[in-house]
C-alpha positions in Angstrom: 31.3 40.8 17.1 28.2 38.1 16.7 29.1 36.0 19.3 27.8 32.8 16.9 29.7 34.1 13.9 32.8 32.2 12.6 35.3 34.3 15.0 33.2 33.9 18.0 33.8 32.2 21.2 30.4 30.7 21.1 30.3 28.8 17.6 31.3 25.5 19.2 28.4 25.5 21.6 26.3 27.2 19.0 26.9 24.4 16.3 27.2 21.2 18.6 23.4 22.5 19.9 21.6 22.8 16.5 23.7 19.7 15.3 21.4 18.2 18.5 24.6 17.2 20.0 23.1 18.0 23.3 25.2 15.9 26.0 28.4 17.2 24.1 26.9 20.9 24.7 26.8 19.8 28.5 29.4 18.4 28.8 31.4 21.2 26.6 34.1 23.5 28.9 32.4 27.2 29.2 34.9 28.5 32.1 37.3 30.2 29.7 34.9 32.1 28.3 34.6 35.8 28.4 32.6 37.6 31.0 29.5 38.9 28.0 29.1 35.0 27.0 28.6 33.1 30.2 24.9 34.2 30.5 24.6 32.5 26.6 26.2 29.2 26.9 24.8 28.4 30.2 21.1 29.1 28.4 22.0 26.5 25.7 23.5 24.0 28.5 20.5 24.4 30.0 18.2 24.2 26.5 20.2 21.0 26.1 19.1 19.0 29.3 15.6 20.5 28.1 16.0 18.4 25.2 17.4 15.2 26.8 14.1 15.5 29.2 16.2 16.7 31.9 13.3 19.3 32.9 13.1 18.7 36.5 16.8 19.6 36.8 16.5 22.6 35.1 13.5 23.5 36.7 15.5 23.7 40.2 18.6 24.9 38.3 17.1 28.1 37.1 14.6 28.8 40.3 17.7 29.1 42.2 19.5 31.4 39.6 19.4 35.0 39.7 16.2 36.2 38.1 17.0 37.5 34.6 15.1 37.2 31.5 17.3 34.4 29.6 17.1 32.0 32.6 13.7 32.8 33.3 12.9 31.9 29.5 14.4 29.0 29.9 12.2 28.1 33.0 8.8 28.7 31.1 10.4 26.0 27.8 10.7 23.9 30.2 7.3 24.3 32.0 5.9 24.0 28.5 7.9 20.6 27.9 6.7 19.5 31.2 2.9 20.3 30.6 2.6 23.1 32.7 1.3 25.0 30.1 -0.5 27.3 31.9 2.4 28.6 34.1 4.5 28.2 30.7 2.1 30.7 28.7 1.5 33.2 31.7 5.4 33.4 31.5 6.5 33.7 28.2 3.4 36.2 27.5 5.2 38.2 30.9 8.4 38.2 29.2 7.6 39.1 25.7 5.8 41.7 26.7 8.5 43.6 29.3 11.8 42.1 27.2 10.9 42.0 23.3 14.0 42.6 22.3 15.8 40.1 24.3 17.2 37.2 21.8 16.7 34.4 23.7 13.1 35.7 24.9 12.3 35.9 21.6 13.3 32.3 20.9 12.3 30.6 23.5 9.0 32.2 24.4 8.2 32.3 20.6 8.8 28.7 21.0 5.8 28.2 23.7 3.3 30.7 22.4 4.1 28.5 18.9 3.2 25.5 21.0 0.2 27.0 22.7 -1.2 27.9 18.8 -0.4 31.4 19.3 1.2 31.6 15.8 0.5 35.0 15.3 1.7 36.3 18.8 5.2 33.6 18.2 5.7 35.5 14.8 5.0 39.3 15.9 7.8 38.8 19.3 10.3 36.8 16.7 9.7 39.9 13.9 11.4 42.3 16.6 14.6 40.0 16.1 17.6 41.9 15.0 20.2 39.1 13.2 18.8 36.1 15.5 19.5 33.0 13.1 17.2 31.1 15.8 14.6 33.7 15.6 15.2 33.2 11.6 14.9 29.3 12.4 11.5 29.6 14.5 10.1 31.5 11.6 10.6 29.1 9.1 9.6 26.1 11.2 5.8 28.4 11.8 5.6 28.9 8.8 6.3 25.1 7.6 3.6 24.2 10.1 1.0 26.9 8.9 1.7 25.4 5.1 2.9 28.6 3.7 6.5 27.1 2.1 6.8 30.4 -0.3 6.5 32.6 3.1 9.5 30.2 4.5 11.6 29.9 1.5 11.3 33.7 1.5 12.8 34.0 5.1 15.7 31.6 4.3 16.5 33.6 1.0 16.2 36.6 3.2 18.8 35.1 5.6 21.5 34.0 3.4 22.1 37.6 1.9 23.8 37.9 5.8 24.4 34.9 7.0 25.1 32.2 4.0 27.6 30.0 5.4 25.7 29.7 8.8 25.0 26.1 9.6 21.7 27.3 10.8 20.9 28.4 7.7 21.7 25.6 5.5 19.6 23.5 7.9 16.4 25.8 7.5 16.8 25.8 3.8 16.5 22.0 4.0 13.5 21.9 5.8 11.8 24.3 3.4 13.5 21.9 0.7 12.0 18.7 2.2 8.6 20.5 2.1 9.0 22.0 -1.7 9.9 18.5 -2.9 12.0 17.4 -6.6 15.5 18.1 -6.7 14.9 19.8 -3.5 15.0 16.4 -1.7 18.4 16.0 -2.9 20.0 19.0 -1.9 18.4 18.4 1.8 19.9 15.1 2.1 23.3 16.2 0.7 23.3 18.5 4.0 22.2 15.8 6.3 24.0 13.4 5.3 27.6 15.6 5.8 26.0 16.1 9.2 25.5 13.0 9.6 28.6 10.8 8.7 31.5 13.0 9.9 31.8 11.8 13.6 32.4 15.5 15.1 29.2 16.5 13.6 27.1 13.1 14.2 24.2 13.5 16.0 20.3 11.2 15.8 18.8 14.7 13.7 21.3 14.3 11.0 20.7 10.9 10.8 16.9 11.6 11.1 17.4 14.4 8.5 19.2 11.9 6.4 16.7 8.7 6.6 13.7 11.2 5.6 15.5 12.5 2.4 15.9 9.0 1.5 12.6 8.2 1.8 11.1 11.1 -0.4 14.1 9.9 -3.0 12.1 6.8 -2.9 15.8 5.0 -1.0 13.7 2.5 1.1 17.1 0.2 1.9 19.3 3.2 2.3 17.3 5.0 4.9 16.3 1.6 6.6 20.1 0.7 7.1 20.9 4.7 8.2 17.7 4.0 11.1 19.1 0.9 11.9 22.2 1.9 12.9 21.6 4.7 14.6 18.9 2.9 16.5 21.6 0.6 18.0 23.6 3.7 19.0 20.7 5.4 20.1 18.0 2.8 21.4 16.0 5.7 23.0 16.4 8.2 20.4 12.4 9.0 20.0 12.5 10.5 16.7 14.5 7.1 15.4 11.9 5.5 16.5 9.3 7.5 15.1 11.1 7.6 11.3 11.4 3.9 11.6 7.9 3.5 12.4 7.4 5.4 8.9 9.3 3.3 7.1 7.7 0.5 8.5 4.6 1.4 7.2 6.0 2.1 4.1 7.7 -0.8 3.9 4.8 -3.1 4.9 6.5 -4.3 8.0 5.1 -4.5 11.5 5.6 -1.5 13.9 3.5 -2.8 16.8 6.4 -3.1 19.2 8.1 0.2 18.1 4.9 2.3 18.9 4.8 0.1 22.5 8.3 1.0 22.6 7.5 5.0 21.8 4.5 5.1 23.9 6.8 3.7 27.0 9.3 6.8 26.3 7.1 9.7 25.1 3.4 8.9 25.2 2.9 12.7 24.2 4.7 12.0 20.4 3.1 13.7 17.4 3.2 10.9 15.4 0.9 8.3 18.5 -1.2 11.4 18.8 -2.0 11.5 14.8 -2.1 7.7 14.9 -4.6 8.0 17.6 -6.5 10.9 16.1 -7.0 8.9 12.9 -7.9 5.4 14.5 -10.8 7.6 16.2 -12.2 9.2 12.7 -12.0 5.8 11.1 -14.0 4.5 14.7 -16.7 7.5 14.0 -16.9 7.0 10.6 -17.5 3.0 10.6 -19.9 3.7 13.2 -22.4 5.4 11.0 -22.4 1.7 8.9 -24.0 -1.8 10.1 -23.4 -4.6 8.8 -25.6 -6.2 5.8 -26.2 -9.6 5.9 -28.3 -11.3 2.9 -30.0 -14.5 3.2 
């Protein structure tokens, strides 16, 4: 039995971790469980302190573990998150090489070779996956970031035929619909926002998930007062943050002390690294031009 299907022992775990419910994954009871699934929910207790910056912990968590591939997977994500990307490469390459078949290998270190812009070497482990809604996940999310949307909507399509009422699922084939756009937007939020108002389900992704489907329905005040809220909940929520600083913009508001407040918590963000990228083309390119002054 798929330890992540409906019947499974792991579902609970499974869904509170891709809901980004991490503390409740951490703080979820795991004794009980049998003997095969230890190994799997202590990698996604572990995955979740990864994700609430908890690296150092981990770090000394799984260097003290027995050596096995899951744990030592989990030791070069969070290397990678850390910026030791070096040791984190050298790693995952290691382990994707000697354990391809592994699923959490092939998650994880697909993961940090997709980080490292090894997209081709991230897709070739992840093809070797064998019913791996993560791997499926991964995938989609390359693809996504490589701009091929047909190649992702065709992975999703390909999921559902086994796995249609997976939660994983219905969450990929909203990011491919937030990327294809028109009534796609709507059937994206429609997911997010069950996510995202049911209190067992409730997590800063949904409501992230939520606010951007708003915003490409052109909802300005609906996905400010979703932000808003979750922002008090959630004052160090970097993605809330981020999305806010989006609507900001779009808004015409100022986001000075939001992007103070983003570069105190994660200097590293996408969105200050593009904001800086661009501010130094617009510096290059004003450069080539001096100022005219007529008599």
């Amino acid at each position: 039995m798929d330890p992540f299907s409906a019947e499974g022992e792991l579902i609970n775990i499974h869904n509170a971790f891709h809901q980004g419910q991490y503390q409740e994954v951490i703080d979820l009871e795991t004794s009980a469980l049998s003997p095969e699934n230890q190994l799997p929910a202590r990698t996604l207790k572990l995955r979740a302190r990864v994700a609430l910056g908890q690296t150092d912990q981990v770090l000394s968590d799984v260097n003290s573990e027995e050596d096995t591939p899951d744990l030592s997977a989990v030791k070069a994500l969070a290397q990678q998150t850390t910026g030791d990307a070096d040791s984190a490469l050298k790693l995952a390459q290691d382990l994707a090489e000697n354990y391809p078949d592994n699923g959490t290998v092939q998650v994880l270190c697909g993961t940090v070779l997709q980080a490292q812009g090894q997209s081709e070497d991230a897709l070739a482990l992840l093809a070797k996956h064998q019913g791996n809604l993560e791997a499926v996940a991964l995938i989609v999310q390359i693809h996504l970031q490589q701009n091929r949307a047909d190649l992702a909507l065709k992975e999703v399509q390909a999921a559902k035929r086994w796995a249609q009422d997976s939660l994983l699922v219905n969450i990929a084939e909203s990011w491919v619909g937030m990327r294809i756009g028109g009534e796609k937007y709507q059937s994206a939020f429609y997911v997010y926002e069950e996510l995202a108002s049911a209190p067992s389900t409730s997590a800063p992704l949904s409501i992230v998930g939520q606010a951007v489907a708003e915003l490409h329905l052109g909802r300005l005040p609906e996905a400010e007062a979703a932000l808003s809220t979750a922002l008090e909940t959630y004052p160090d929520e970097v993605e809330l943050i981020a999305n806010t600083i989006v609507l900001n913009v779009l808004g015409g508001k100022p986001t000075e002390d939001l992007e103070s407040r983003l570069q105190q918590l994660q200097p590293s963000h996408a969105l200050l690294t593009d904001i800086q990228e661009k501010s130094e083309f617009f510096d290059t390119a004003a450069a080539k031009y001096s100022p005219r002054v007529s008599s």
